[in-house]
MARDRENVEX-237982 format. One record per residue (C-alpha): x, y, z. Coordinates in nm, 3 decimals, m for minus. Layout:
BEGIN
R        xx        yy        zz
R         X         Y         Z
...
***
This chain:
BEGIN
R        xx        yy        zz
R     7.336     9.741     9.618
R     7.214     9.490     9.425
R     6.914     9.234     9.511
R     6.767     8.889     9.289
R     6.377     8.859     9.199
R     6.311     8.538     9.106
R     5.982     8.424     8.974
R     5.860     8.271     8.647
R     5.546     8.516     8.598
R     5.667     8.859     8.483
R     5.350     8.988     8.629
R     5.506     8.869     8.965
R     5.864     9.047     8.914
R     5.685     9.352     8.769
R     5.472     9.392     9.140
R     5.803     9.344     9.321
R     6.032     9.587     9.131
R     5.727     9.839     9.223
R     5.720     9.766     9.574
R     6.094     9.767     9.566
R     6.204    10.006     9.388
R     6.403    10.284     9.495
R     6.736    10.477     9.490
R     7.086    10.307     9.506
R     6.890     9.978     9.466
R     7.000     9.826     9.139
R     6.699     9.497     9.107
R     6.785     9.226     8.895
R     6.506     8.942     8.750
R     6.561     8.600     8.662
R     6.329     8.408     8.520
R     6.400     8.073     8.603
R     6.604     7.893     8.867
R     6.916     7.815     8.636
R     6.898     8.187     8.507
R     6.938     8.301     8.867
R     7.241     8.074     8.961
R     7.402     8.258     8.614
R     7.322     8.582     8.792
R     7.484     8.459     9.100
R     7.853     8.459     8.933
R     7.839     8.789     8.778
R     7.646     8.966     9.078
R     7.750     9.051     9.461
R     7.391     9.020     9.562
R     7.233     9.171     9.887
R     6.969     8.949     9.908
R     6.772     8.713     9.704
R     6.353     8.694     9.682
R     6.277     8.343     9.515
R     5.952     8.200     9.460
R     5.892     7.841     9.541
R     5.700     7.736     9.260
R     5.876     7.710     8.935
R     5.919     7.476     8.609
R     6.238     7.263     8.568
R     6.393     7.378     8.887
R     6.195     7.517     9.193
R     6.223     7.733     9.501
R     6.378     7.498     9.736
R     6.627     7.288     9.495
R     6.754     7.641     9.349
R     6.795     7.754     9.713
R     6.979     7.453     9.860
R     7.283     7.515     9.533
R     7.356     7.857     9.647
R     7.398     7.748    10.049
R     7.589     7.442     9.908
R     7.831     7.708     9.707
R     8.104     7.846     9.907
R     8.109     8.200     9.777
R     7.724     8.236     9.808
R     7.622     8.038    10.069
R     7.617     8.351    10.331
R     7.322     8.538    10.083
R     6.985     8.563    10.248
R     6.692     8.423    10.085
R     6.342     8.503    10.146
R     6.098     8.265    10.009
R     5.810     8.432     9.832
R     5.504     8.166     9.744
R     5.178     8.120     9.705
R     5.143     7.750     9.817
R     4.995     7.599    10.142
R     5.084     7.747    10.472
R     5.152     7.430    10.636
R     5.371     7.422    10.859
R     5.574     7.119    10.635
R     5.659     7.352    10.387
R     5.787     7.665    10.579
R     6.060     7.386    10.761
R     6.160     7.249    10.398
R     6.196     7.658    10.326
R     6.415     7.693    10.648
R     6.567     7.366    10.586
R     6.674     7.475    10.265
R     6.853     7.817    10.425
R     6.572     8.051    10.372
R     6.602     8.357    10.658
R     6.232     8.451    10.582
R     5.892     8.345    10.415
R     5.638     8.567    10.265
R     5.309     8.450    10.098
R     5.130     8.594     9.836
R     4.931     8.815     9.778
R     5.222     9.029     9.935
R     5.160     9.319    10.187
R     5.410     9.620    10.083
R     5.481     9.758    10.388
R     5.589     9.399    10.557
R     5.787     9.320    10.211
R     6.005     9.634    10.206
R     6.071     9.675    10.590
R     6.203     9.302    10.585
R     6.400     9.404    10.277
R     6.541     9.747    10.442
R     6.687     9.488    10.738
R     6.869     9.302    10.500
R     6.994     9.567    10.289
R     7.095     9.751    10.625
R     7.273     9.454    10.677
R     7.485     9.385    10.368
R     7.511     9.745    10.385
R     7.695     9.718    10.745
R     7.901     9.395    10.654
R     8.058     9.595    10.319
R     8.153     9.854    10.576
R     8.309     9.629    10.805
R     8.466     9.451    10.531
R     8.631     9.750    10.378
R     8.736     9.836    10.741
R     8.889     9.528    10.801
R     9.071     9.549    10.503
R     9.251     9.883    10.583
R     9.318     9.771    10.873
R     9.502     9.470    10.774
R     9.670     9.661    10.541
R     9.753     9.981    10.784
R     9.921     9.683    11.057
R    10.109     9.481    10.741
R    10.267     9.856    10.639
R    10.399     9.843    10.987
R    10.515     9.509    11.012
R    10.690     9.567    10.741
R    10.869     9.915    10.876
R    10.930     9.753    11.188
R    11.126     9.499    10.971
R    11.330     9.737    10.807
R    11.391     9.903    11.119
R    11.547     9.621    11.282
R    11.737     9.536    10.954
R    11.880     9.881    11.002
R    12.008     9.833    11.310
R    12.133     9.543    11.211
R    12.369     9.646    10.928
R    12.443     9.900    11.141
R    12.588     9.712    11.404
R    12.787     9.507    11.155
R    12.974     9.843    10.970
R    13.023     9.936    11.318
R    13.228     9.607    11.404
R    13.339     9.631    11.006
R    13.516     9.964    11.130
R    13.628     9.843    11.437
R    13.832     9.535    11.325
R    13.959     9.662    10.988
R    14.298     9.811    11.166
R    14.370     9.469    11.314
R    14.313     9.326    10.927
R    14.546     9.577    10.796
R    14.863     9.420    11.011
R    14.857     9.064    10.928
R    14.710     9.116    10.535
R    15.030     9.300    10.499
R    15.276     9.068    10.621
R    15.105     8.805    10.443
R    15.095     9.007    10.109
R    15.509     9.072    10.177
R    15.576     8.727    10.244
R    15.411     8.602     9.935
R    15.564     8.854     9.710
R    15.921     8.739     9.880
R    15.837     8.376     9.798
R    15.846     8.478     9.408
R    16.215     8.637     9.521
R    16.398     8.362     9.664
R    16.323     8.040     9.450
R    16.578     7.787     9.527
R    16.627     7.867     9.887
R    16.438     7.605    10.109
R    16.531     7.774    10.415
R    16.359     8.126    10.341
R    16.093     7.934    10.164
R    15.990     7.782    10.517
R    16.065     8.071    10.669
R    15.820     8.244    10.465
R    15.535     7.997    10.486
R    15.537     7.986    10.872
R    15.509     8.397    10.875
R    15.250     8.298    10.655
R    15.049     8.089    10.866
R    15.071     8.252    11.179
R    14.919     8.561    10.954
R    14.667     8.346    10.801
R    14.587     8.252    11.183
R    14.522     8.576    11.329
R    14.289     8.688    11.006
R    14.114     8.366    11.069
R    14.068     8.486    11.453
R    13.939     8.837    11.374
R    13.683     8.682    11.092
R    13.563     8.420    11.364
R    13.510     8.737    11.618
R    13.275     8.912    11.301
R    13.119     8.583    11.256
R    13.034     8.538    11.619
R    12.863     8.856    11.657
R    12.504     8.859    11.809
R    12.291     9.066    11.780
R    11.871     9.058    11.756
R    11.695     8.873    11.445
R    11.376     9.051    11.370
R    11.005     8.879    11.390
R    10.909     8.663    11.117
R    10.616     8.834    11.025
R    10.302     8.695    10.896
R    10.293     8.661    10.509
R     9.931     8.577    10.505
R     9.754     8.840    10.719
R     9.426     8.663    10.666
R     9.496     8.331    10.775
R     9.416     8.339    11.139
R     9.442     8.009    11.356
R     9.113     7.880    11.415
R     9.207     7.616    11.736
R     9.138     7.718    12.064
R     9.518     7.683    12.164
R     9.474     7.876    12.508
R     9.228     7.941    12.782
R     8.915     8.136    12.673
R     8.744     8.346    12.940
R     8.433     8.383    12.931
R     8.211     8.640    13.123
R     7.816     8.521    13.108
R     7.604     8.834    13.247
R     7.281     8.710    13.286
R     7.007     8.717    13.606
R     6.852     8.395    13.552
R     7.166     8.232    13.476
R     6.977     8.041    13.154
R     7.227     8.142    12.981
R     7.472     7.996    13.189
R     7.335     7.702    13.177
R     7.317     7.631    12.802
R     7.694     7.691    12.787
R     7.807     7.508    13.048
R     7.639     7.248    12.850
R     7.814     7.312    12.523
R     8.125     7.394    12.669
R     8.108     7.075    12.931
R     8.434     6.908    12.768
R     8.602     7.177    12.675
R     8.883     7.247    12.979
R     9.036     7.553    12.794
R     8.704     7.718    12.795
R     8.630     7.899    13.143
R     8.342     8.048    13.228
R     8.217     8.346    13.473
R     7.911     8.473    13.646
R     7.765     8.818    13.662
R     7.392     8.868    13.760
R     7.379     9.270    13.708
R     7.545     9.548    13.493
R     7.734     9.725    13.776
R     7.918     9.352    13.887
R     8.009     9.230    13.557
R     8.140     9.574    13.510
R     8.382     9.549    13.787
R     8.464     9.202    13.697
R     8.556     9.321    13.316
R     8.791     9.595    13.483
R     8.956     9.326    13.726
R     9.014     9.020    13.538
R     9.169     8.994    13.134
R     8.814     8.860    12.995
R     8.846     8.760    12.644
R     8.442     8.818    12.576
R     8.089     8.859    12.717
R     7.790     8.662    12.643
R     7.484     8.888    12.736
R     7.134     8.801    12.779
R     6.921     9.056    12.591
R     6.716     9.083    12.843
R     6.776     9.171    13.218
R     6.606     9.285    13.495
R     6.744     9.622    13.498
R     6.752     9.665    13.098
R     6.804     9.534    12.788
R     7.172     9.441    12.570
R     7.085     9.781    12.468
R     7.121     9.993    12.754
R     7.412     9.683    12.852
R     7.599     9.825    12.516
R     7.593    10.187    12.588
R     7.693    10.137    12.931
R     7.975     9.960    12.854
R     8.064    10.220    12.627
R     8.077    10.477    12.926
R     8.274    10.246    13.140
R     8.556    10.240    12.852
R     8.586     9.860    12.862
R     8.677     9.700    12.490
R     8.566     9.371    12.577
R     8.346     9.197    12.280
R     8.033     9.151    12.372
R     7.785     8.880    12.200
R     7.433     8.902    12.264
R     7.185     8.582    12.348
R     6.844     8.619    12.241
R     6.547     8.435    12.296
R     6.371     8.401    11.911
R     6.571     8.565    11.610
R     6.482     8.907    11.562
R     6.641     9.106    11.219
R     6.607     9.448    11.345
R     6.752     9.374    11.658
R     7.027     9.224    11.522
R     7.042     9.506    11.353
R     7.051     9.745    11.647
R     7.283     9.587    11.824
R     7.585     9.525    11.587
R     7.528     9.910    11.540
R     7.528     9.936    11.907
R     7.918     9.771    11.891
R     7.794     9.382    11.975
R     8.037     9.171    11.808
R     7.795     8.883    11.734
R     7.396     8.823    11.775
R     7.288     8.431    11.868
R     6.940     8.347    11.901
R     6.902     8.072    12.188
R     6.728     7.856    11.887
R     7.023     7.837    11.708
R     7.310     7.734    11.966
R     7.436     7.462    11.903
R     7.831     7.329    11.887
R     7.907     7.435    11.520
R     7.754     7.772    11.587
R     7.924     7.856    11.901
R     8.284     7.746    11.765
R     8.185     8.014    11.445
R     8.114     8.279    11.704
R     8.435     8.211    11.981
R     8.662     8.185    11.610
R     8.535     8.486    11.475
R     8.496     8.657    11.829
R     8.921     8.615    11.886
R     8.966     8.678    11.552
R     8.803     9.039    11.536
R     8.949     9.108    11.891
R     9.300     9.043    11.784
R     9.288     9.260    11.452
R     9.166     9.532    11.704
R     9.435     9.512    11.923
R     9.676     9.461    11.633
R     9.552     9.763    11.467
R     9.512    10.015    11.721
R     9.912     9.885    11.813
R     9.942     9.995    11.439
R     9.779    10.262    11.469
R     9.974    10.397    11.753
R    10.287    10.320    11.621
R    10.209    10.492    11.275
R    10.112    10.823    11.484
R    10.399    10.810    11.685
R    10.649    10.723    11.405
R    10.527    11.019    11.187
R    10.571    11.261    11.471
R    10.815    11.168    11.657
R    11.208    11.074    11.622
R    11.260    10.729    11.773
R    11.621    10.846    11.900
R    11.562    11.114    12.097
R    11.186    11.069    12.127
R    11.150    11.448    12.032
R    10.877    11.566    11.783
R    11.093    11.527    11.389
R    11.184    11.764    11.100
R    10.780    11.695    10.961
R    10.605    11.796    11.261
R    10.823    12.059    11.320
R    10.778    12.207    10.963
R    10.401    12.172    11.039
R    10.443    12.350    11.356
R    10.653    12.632    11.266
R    10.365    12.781    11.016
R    10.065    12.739    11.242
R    10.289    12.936    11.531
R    10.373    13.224    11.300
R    10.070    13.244    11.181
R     9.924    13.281    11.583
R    10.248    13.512    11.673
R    10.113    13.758    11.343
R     9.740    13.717    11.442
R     9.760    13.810    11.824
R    10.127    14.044    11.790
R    10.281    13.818    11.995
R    10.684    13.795    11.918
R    10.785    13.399    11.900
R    11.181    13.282    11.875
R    11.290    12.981    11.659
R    11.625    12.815    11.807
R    11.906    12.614    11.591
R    12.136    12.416    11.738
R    12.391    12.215    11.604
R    12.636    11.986    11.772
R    13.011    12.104    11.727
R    13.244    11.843    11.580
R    12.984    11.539    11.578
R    13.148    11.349    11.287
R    13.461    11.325    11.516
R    13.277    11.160    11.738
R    13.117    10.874    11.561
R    13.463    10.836    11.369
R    13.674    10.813    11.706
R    13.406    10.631    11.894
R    13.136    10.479    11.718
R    12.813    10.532    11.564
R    12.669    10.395    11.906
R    12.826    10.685    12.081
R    12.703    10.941    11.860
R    12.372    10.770    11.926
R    12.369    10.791    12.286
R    12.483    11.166    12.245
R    12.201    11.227    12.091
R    11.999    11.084    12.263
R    12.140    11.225    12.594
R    12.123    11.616    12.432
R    11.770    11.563    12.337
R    11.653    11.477    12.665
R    11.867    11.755    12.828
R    11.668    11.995    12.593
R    11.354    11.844    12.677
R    11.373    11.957    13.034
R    11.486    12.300    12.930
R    11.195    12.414    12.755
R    10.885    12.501    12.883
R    10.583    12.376    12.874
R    10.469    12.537    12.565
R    10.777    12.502    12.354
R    10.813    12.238    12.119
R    11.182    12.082    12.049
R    11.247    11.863    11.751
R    11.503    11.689    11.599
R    11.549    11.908    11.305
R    11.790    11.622    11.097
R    12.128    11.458    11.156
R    12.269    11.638    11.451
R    12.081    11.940    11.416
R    11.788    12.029    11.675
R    11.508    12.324    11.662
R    11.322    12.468    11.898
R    10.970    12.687    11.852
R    10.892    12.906    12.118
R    10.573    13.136    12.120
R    10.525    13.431    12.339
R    10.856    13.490    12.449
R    11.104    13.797    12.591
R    11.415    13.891    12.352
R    11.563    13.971    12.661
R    11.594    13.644    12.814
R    11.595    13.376    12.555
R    11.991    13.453    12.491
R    12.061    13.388    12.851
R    11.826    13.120    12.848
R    12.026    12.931    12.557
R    12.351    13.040    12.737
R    12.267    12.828    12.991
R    12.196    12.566    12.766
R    12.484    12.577    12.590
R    12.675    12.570    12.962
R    12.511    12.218    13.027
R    12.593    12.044    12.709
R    12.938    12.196    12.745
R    12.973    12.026    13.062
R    12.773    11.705    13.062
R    13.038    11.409    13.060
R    12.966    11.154    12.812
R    13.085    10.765    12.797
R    13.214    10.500    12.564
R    13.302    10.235    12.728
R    13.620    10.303    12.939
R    13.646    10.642    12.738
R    13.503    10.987    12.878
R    13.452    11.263    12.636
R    13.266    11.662    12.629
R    13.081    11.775    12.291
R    12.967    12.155    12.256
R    12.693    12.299    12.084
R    12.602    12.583    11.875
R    12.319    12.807    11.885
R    12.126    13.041    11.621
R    11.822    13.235    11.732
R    11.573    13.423    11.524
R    11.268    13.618    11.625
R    10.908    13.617    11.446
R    10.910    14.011    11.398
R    11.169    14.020    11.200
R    11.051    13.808    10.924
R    10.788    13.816    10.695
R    10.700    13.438    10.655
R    10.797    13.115    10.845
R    11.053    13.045    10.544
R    11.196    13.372    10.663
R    11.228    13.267    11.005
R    11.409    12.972    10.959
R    11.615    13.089    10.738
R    11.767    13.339    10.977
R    11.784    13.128    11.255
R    11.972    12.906    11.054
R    12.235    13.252    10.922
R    12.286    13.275    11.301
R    12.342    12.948    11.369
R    12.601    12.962    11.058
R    12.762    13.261    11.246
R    12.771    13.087    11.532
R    13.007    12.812    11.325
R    13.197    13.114    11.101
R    13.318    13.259    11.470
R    13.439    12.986    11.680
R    13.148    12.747    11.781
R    13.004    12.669    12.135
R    12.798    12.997    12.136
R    12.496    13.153    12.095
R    12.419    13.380    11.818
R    12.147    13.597    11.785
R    11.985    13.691    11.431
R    11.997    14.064    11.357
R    11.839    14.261    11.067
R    12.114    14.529    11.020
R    12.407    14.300    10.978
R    12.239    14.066    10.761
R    12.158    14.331    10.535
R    12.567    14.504    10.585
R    12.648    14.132    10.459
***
């Protein structure tokens, strides 16, 4: 990190790089006023130490440019001086945005552990900037799947309905094709000619009527997303809850005084931890303003409490008098915001509600986002089974455990028999929903502790560890019985699909690779001899062949 000295005595910036120095702490010295504003656009500064006294351009007027500059208004400045203590100047310092004021001759200790705050600080707000910034990115990447999804579907449903109405194109684009090729035969005879041109019409007419039924098709228009995921609206365009917990209800009091003309804002009572616990887990409270100190504790214990109770609520803590390493503690402590009583005012508590919803909403888009990615890289959103990359994943961690403890485990293949035919006689949608239907008939086969996935297309795979040769044919027999005889629908049509089955066994294979590669030669064999059965992998006649 990087921190300004500024002082126009090098003796002076000499004694503070001593006191300062130390690893990861990169100090930089200006001379002058208008040196240290050049600094400013170069360096992302940490803090700034600026003495008050200097030629052409001192302390204060220095000061007041960077808090009247947008990108460096938000750097602390401690004022380090050697002029009268009165009490005029230290307001003109504070006036001028200084967080701190130190006189000379300096005391080391005092100078460095205010310096560690601030550097603990910046240190904290880089974090959470970096943070924020992955996360905005992570719930944008899924935005944008989600998008494509749904634009998927889309053009799916339109080939679908492509399909479906290019037989009734085929009828009338003939006859209209036939009639104008017979216009070209009989010039000269007005009553053909007519003839001709009413055909034509009434084919023009029904290929008009099939094009209207495409055109009219509905079907869901996906989300316009966000294309600047950092603007984020800034009005208070709903009702803000507000849950005060605080035993002398001062708190309370100063913003119902703020908040006396705002009717959006509403605001709750809690004297103790325990009620304004049970209040969080009743009522939707959109944050907490806690008094640092209560009768039964501090924010401090409040914060870790909280944390055991599980409730996500932002919390911002009240204080009486600013306090740095409080602050400090606190935001490490999971506080969204820290407001010193002092410095409440209208401006300051619109900057804290803003930035409160603001952070609350990224949270709750992200861990959406965040649940979404996990479940989308696991799982197949069809048949809500685990997919062909967890499975993969899977299959060599359970080999490895079948080796390591001697355990035999099976791998199962299963294809379904015919499926093209299917989504060619009835639809892509009813290939869907037969998927979808097998999948959750083979997720209340298995046990417990196998794992079924959706191996790719129409093909499915299950992992079984710790299992008995013996009765995983019989098992997968059965199986095979209840797809056989599960009755599927398409609209006024009823239809049966069959499946076939491979199975392969752990000790007969030397690596996972191995493993599915002969569950997938029996499931081949299965195919090769007549489909809707259940072949089992075996050593000898793989070798014979």
């Amino acid at each position: 990190m990087n921190i300004l000295i500024v002082d126009d005595k090098p003796a002076n910036l000499l004694a503070l790089r001593k006191i300062l120095v130390k690893p990861g702490l990169d100090i930089i010295e200006a001379t002058s006023g208008n040196d240290a504003l050049a600094l400013l656009l170069k360096y992302d500064f940490a803090l700034i130490l600026l003495d008050v006294q200097m030629p052409d351009m001192d302390g204060f007027e220095t000061a007041e440019i960077i808090r009247g500059n947008e990108e460096t208004k938000s750097i602390p400045i401690i004022f380090v001086t050697a002029i009268s203590k009165e009490q005029k100047y230290i307001f003109e310092g504070y006036e001028k945005g200084a967080v701190d004021y130190l006189f000379k001759p300096l005391d080391p200790d005092i100078l460095q552990g205010k310096v560690n705050v601030f550097l603990e600080l910046h240190g904290q707000k880089e974090a959470l900037k970096k943070i924020n910034t992955k996360l905005k990115m992570a719930n944008k990447r899924i935005l944008e799947q989600q998008e494509t999804l749904i634009e998927e579907e889309r053009v799916k449903v339109l080939l679908q309905m492509a399909g479906a109405k290019a037989y009734e194109l085929n009828q009338p684009l003939a006859f209209l094709v036939e009639d104008i090729e017979l216009m070209g035969e009989i010039k000269g005879n007005p009553k053909k000619t007519v003839e001709c041109i009413n055909r034509m019409k009434v084919s023009g007419q029904k290929l008009s009527d099939i094009i209207t039924n495409i055109n009219t098709l509905h079907y869901s228009k996906p989300t316009q997303s966000n294309k600047d995921s950092t603007a984020v609206a800034s009005s208070l365009d709903r009702e803000i809850n507000i849950l005060v917990v605080d035993d002398t209800k001062d708190v309370l009091e100063v913003l119902k005084a703020f908040f006396a003309d705002q009717d959006l804002i509403k605001l709750s009572w809690a004297g103790n931890f325990k009620a304004s616990f049970a209040m969080l887990k009743q009522e939707p409270f959109d944050m907490v303003f806690l008094n640092h100190i209560l009768s039964e504790g501090t924010s401090i214990e409040y914060l870790r409490d909280i944390d055991k109770e599980d409730i996500g609520t932002p919390v911002i803590v009240v204080t009486e008098h600013g306090d740095e390493m409080l602050a400090s503690h606190v935001i490490q402590m999971g506080a969204y915001e820290y407001l010193p009583r002092s410095r409440i005012n209208s401006e300051s508590l619109l900057r804290v509600l803003n930035n409160t919803l603001e952070r609350a909403s990224l949270r709750k888009d992200v861990e959406k986002a965040h649940a979404k990615m996990a479940e989308m890289s696991t799982v197949d959103e069809l048949t809500k089974l685990y997919n062909r990359r967890y499975f993969i994943d899977a299959l060599d961690g359970e080999f490895e455990r079948a080796n390591r403890y001697e355990m035999d485990m099976a791998l199962i293949m299963l294809d379904l028999d015919y499926f093209k035919k299917v989504n060619d006689t009835y639809g892509h949608p009813a290939g869907d929903m037969v998927l979808s239907d097998v999948g959750g008939i083979l997720k209340k086969h298995i046990r417990r502790s196998d794992l079924a996935c959706r191996y790719g297309g129409e093909e499915f795979a299950v992992i079984l560890p710790n299992v008995s040769k013996e009765s995983i044919y019989s098992a997968y027999e059965r199986f095979r019985e209840m797809v056989s005889k599960q009755t599927f629908k398409s609209e006024s049509k009823l239809f049966h699909i069959t499946v076939s089955v491979g199975i392969a066994f752990s000790n007969d294979a030397e690596s996972a690779n191995d493993l599915l590669a002969h569950a997938d030669q029996a499931l081949y064999q299965a195919k090769e001899s007549g489909r809707n059965r259940v072949v089992i992998f075996k050593v000898k006649e793989a070798q014979d062949n």
